[in-house]
N, C-alpha and C positions, 0 to 999 in steps of 0.2 A: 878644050879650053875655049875654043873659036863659039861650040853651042851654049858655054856659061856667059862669055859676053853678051850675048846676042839675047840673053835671058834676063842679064843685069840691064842692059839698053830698055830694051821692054821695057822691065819693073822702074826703073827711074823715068823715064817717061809720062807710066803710067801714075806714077806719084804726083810727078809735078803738073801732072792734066787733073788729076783730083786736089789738089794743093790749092790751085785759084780759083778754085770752089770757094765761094766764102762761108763764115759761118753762118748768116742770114740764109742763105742757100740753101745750106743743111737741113737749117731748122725748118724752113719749107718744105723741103723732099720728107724730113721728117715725118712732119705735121700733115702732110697729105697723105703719106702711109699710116699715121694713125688712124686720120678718116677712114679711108678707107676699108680698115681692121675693124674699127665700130663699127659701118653699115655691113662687111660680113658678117660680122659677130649678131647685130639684128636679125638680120635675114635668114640667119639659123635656128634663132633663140625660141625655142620650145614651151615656153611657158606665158599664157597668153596675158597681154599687159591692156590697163585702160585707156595709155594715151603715151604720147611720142612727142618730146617737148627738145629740140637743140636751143642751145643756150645760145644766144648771138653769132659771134664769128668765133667763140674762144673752142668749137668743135664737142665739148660738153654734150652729152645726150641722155635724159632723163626714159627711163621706161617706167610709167607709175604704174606700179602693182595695186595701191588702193590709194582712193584720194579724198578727201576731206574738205570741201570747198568752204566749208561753215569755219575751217582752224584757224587759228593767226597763223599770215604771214610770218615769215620769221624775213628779220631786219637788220641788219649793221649793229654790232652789237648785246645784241638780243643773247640769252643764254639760251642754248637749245643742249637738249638730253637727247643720244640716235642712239639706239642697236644698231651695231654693221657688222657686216661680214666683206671681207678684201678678198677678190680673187680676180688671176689672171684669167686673159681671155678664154684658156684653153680649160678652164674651170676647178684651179688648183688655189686650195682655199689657201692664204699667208697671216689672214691675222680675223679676229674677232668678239666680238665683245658679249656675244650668246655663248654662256656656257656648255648648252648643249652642242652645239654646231662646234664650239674647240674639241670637246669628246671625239663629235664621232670623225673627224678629221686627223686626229692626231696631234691637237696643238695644244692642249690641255696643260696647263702652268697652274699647282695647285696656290703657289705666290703671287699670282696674280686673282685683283675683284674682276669678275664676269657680269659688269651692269651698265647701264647707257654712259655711252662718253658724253664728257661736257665740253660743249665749246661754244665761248664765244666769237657768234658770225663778224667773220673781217677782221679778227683781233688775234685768236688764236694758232697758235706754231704749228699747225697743220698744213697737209699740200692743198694749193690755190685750188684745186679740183674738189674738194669739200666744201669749201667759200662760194665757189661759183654755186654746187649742184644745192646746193642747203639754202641758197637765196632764192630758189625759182620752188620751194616746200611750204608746206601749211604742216602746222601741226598736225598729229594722226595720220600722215603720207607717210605712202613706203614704195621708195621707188630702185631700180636697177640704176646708178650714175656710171656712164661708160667716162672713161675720162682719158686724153691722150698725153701722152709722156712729160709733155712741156708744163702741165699742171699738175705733173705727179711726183716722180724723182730724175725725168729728163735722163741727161745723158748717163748721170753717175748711177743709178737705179739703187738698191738697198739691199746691198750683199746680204747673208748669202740667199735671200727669197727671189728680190723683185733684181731682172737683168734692166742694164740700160736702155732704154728707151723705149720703155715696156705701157703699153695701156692697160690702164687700172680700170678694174668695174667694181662696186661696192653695191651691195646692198645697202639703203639706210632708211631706216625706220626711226622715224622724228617723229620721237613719243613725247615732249614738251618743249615750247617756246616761252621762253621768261622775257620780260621786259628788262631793262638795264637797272631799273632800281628795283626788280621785284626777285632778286637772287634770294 
């Protein structure tokens, strides 16, 4: 009885010392192990890329596989067409829009179209980590976007694929940029 107290003492303790953690806190410790996660994830990545672009302070990190300097920007609004491919760090593919690539993965939905998503940039119900990486794109880029949890699905993650606080990397290949009135 005496070594269950003395376990309960501990554990309440220990609650109430992570308790006045705040949430800001979290999201810091968070947000600095996602970084983190991203430059491991680089400093592994086997496939060699043209250029290494961080997005401001939102942690964001583009790997351009091909780049286009001649494309439109893509802009606020703008409708852009991408092929993606969604996989966690550990290279475990959960969603995409190449019908080949659902094949040979196993994600293959004969009810589902296999062709560029559309979206419009800043406007669209997508996670903020598309917005950010698709605004620093030219049409005809294809780039790796590493993206950390707080611009993905954060704490609640997207049962039963993506766990909480998971850093997303996509593939996306931004095959056209439309103007607002050119849909």
């Amino acid at each position: 009885m005496k070594k269950l107290s003395v376990h309960l003492v501990a554990f309440l303790g220990l609650s109430l010392a992570f308790s006045c953690v705040s949430d800001e806190e979290n999201l810091e410790v968070i947000f600095q192990r996602d970084k983190q996660a991203i430059e491991s994830f680089i400093q592994n990545y086997e496939t060699e890329y043209l250029r290494r672009e961080a997005v401001g302070e939102s942690g964001v990190t583009l790997l351009f596989l091909e780049t286009n300097p001649e494309g439109r920007q893509a802009a606020v609004r703008d409708t852009l067409y991408v092929d993606y491919t969604g996989f966690l760090l550990d290279g475990s593919i959960f969603d995409t829009s190449v019908e080949q690539v659902a094949r040979d993965n196993g994600l293959y939905n004969q009810n589902r179209a296999y062709e560029p998503f559309r979206i419009e940039l800043g406007v669209s119900m997508v996670i903020d980590g598309w917005h950010i990486a698709l605004s620093q794109m030219r049409e005809g880029e294809k780039a790796i976007a590493l993206i950390p949890s707080f611009y993905a699905y954060g704490s609640r993650g997207s049962a039963p694929v993506i766990p909480p606080n998971a850093v997303l990397a996509f593939e996306l290949d931004l095959i056209s940029v439309r103007g607002p009135q050119s849909n």
